[in-house]
N, C-alpha and C positions, 0 to 999 in steps of 0.2 A: 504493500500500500504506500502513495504516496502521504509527507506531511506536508503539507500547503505551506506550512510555520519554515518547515527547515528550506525548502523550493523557493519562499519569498528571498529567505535570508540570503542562501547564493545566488539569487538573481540582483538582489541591491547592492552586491559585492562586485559584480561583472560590472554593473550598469557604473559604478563609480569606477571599475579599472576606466571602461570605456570614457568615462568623463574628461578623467586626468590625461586621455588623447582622443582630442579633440579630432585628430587625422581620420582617427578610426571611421569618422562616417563620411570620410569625403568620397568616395566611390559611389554609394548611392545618392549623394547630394549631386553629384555630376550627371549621372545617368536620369534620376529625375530630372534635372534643369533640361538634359537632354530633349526627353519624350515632354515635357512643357513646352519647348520651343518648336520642336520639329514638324512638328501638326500644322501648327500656326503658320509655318514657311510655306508649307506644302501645298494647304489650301487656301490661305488668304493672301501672303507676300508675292509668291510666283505668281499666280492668275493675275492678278494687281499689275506686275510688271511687264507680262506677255501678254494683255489685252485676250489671252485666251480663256476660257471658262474649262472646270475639269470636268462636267458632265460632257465635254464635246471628244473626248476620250473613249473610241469605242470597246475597250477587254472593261474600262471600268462601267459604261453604261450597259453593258453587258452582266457582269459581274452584281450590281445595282438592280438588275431586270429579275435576274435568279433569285437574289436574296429576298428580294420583296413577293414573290410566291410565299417565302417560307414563313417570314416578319411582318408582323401588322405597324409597326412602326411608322413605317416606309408609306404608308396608302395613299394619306393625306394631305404627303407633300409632289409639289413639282421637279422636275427632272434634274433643276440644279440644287435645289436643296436638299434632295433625296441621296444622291451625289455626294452632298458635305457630310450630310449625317450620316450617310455608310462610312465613308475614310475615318469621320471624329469617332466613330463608336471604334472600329477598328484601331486605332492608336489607342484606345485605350487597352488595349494587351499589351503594350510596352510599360505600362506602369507595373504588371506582373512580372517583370522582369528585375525590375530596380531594388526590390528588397529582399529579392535574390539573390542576385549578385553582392548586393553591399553586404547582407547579413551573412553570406557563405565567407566573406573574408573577415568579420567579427566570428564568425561559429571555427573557424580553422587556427586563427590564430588563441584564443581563448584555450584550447588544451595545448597544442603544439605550444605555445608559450609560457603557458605555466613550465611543462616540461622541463623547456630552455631556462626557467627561470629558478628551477626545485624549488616552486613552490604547489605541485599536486600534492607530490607524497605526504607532506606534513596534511593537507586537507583529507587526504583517506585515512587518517588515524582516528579521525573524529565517527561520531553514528551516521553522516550521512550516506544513505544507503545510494550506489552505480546509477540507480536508472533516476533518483534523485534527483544527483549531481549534472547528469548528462542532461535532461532535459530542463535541468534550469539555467543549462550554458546555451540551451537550444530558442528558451522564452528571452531569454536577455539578448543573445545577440540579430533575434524577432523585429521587438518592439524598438528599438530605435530608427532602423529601415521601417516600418512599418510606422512611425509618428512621421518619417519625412516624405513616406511615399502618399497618407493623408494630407498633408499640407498641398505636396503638389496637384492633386486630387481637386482640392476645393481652389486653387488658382485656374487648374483646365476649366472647370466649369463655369469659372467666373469669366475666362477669357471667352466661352464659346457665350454665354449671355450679354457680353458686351462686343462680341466683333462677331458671331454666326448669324446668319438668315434664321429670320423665323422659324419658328418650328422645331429649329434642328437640338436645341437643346432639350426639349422635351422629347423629340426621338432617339437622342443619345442615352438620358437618363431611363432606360427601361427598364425592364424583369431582368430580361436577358445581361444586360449591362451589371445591374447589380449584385447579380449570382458570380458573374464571372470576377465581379470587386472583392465582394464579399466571402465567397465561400471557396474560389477555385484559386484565386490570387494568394490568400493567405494559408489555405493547406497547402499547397505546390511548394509556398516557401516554408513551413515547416519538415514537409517532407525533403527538399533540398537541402536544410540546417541538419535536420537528424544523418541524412547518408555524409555530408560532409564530417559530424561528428565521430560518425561511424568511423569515418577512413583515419581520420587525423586521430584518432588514439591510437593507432597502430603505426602513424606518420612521425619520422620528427623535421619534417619542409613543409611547412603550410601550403603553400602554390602544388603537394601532390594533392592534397587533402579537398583545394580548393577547384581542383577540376572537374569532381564530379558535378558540381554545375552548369558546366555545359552539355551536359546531359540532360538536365533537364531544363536547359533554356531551347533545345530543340523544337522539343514538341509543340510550344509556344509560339515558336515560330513558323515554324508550318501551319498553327492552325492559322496566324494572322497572314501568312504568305495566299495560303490556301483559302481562305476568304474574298483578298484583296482581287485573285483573278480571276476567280467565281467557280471556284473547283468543286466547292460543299460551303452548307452554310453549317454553324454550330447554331440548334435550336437550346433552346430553356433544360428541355428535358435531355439533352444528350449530356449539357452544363455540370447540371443536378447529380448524375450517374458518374460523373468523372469528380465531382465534390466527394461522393460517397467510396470512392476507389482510392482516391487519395488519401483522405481519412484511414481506410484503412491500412493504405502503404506506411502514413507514418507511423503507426500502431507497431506495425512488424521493423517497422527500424528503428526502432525505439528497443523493442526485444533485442536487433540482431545489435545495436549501442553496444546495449549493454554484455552481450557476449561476447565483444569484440575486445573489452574493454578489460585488459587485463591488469585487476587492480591486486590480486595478490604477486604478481611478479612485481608490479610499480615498488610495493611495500618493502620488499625482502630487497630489493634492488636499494632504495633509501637505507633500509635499518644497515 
């Protein structure tokens, strides 16, 4: 069983290593400003400066035509604004990427570091129990990516209600949009913090530990590649199914953490 008591307490201990480096979040502060800005160029700075419109884009009016079979989002609006609000909603999968990334290099350094720094062994002397320890190295190095990838969350949306066509922000803000915020964004990166943890106790180079994120920055990207030229759409209920899958992945690596995690060799190796 876990203690919420002992789980708080090493996660206020990471959260402060993290404070006292401040670097530690610049990664995902980059990548968010990134996917802030990019959207913005794409569809409103470019068409702006080539007099061209992007609905006059035939893979994307195409791409636009399919998905709106699928999405009631899409019905209400006209061809160019239906246009924005496919590409806006789509950018929004690159915010799942950002606390990703940032948190896989806070989840990699966090044990390989201790390590380098002896100070794990003296922590496994105490009662906190492997799957404890691992999963409160896994909530801390979370919620930091995860406070900046909200921020940049509520700037996108404030940019698309003060520079998008009508409509378009209320066809970005859907179901769909928000499962994929809410529920696929934030297990994807628990699951990505858990297998990084996993690797990086049996690591002692962060950057091996730190790869396995691009594993699961894949599939992410194919779904948003795979969208964008009208390959498949991701409906609500596929969203849902893939929240519940993931859920369960980090479950089982959260076990396999912990078995990986060889804490009576760590011990006998200190004493």
């Amino acid at each position: 069983m876990f203690d919420r008591h002992r789980i708080a307490t090493l996660m206020g201990k990471e959260l402060r290593e993290f404070r006292a480096n401040p670097t530690s979040v610049l990664p995902v502060t980059l990548v968010v400003f990134i996917c802030l800005v990019l959207p913005f160029m794409v569809l409103k700075i470019v068409p702006s400066a080539t007099g061209q419109s992007i609905a006059n884009d035939d893979m994307l009016r195409k791409a636009v035509a399919f998905a709106s079979k699928h999405l009631d989002e899409f019905a209400a609006l006209t061809a160019d604004q239906a246009a924005e609000a496919f590409l806006f909603q789509q950018f929004l999968m690159l915010f799942l990427i950002a606390p990703l990334l940032g948190g896989v290099a806070l989840a990699a350094h966090s044990v390989v570091g201790e390590k380098q720094g002896k100070t794990l062994e003296p922590l496994l002397t105490t009662p906190v129990g492997t799957s404890e320890l691992l999963v409160a190295k896994v909530l801390a190095a979370f919620l930091p990516s995860l406070v900046i990838e909200g921020l940049g969350l509520i700037l996108y949306l404030l940019g698309l209600w003060l520079f998008a066509s009508p409509g378009v922000l209320q066809a970005v803000v859907s179901a769909r949009s928000i499962v994929l915020l809410v529920a696929i964004g934030p297990l994807a990166t628990l699951a990505a913090l858990q297998a990084t943890i996993a690797v990086s106790s049996r690591a002692n180079d962060p950057r091996s530990a730190q790869q396995i994120a691009v594993l699961l920055v894949l599939p992410l990207m194919i779904m948003l590649i795979g969208q964008i030229v009208g390959a498949f759409v991701v409906t609500i209920t596929t969203l849902i199914l893939m929240a519940v899958a993931m859920a369960v992945a980090w479950g089982l690596l959260v076990m396999l953490s912990v078995a990986l995690f060889d804490r009576e060799n760590i011990l006998t190796r200190w004493r």
